[in-house]
C-alpha positions in Angstrom: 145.1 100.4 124.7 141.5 99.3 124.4 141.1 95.9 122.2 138.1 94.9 119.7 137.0 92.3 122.9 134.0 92.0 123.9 134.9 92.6 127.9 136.9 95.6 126.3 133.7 97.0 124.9 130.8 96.1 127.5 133.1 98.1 130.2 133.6 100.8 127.7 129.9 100.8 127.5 129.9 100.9 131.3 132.4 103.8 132.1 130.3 105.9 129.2 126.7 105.3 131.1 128.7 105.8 134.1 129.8 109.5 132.8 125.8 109.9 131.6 124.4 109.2 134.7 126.4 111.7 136.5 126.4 114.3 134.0 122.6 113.6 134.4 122.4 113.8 138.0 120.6 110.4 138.6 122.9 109.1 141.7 120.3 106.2 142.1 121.1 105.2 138.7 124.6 105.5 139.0 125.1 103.9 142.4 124.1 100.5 140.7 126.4 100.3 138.5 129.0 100.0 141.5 129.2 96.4 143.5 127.9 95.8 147.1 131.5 96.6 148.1 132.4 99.2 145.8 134.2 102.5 146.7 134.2 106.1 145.1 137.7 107.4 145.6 139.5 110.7 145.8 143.1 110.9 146.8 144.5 113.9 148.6 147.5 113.1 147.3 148.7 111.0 143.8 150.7 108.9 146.3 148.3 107.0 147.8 148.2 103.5 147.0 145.3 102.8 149.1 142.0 104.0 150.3 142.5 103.8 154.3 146.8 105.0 154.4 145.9 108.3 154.2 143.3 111.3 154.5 141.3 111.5 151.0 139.2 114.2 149.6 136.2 111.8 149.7 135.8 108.3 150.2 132.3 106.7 150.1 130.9 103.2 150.0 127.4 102.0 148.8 126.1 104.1 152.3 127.6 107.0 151.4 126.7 107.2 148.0 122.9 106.3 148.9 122.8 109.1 151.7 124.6 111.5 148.8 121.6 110.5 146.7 119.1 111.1 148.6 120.6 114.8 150.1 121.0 115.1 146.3 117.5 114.9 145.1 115.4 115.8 148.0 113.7 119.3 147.7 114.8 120.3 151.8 117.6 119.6 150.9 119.8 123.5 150.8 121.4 122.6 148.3 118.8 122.1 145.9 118.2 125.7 146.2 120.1 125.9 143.2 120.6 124.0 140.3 123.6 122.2 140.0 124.8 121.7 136.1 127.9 119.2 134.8 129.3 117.9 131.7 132.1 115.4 131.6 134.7 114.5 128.8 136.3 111.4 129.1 139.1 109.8 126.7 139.3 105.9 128.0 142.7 105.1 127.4 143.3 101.8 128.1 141.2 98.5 129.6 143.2 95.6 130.5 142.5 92.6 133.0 143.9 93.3 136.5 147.7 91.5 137.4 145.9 89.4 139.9 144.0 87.4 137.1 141.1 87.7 139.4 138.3 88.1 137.0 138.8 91.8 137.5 140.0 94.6 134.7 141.4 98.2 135.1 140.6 101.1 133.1 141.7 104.2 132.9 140.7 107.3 131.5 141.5 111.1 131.3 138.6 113.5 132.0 137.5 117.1 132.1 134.6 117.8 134.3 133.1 121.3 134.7 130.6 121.9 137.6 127.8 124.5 137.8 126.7 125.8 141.0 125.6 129.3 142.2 126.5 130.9 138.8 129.9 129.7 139.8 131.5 126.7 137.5 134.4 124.8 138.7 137.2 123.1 136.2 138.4 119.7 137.5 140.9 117.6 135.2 142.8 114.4 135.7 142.5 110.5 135.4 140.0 108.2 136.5 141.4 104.7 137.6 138.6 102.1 137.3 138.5 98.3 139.3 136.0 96.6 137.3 134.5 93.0 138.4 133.0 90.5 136.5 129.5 89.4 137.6 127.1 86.7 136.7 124.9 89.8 134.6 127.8 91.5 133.4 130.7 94.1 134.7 130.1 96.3 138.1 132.5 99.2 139.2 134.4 97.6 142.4 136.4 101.2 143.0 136.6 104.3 140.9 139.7 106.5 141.9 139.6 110.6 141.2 142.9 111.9 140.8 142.6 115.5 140.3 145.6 117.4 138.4 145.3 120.8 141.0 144.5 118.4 144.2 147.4 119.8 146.0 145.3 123.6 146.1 142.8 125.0 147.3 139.5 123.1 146.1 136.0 124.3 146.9 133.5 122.1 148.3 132.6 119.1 145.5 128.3 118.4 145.8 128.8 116.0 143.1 130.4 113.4 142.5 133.2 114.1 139.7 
């Protein structure tokens, strides 16, 4: 359910450069569209309601995601030996303002990623559930949780950010 609004559409907008920027591979970029505060999130299980009750696949603040970035892009770095390829598809389902009438909105979306690495792609598909906050120069992504359909086998090791 995503309305005509104009909150609807400007995180709409957001979520889709989001997507861009990965499928790009400019983690600087992408970064700054989370808040100070804001957390990349994959579960290890569908279960968890929160970041810190359980083990998670990954789990990476503004730190994280800045030393990511830089292992990303720099040419020592091994795993720049190789290219490293993705394209997302993402269906937004809905966008609607959090329960806590906070300011903050929640959307989800459904998403196929495909990664491609060492001549090797890897198919990842689930939901993405999005905390979005309202700033004084528009919306910022507070957390962005991964839930991957086949999380409960065996899953190679993810370079990038899904």
């Amino acid at each position: 359910m995503i309305s005509d609004n104009p909150s609807s559409l400007a995180i709409a907008a957001l979520l889709r450069k989001e997507r861009d920027l990965l499928d790009r591979g400019d983690l600087d970029a992408w970064r700054q569209l989370f808040t100070t505060d804001g957390v990349y999130w994959m579960p290890s299980d569908p279960a968890h309601e929160k970041p810190l009750e359980a083990i998670s696949l990954m789990l990476e603040g503004q730190e994280l995601m800045e030393i990511r970035a830089r292992n990303f892009g720099h040419a020592m770095s091994p795993s720049m030996a190789h290219p490293l390829r993705s394209c997302r598809l993402m269906e937004i389902r809905s966008i609607l303002p959090s329960k806590g009438g906070d300011g903050e909105w929640q959307a989800i979306a459904s998403f196929h990623a495909v990664i491609s690495y060492r001549q090797e792609q890897q198919l990842f598909a689930g939901s993405y559930t999005y905390l979005v906050a309202a700033t004084g120069t528009g919306f910022l992504i507070r957390q962005k949780r991964v839930d991957i359909l086949n999380v409960d086998q065996p899953i190679k090791s993810v370079l990038i950010y899904i």
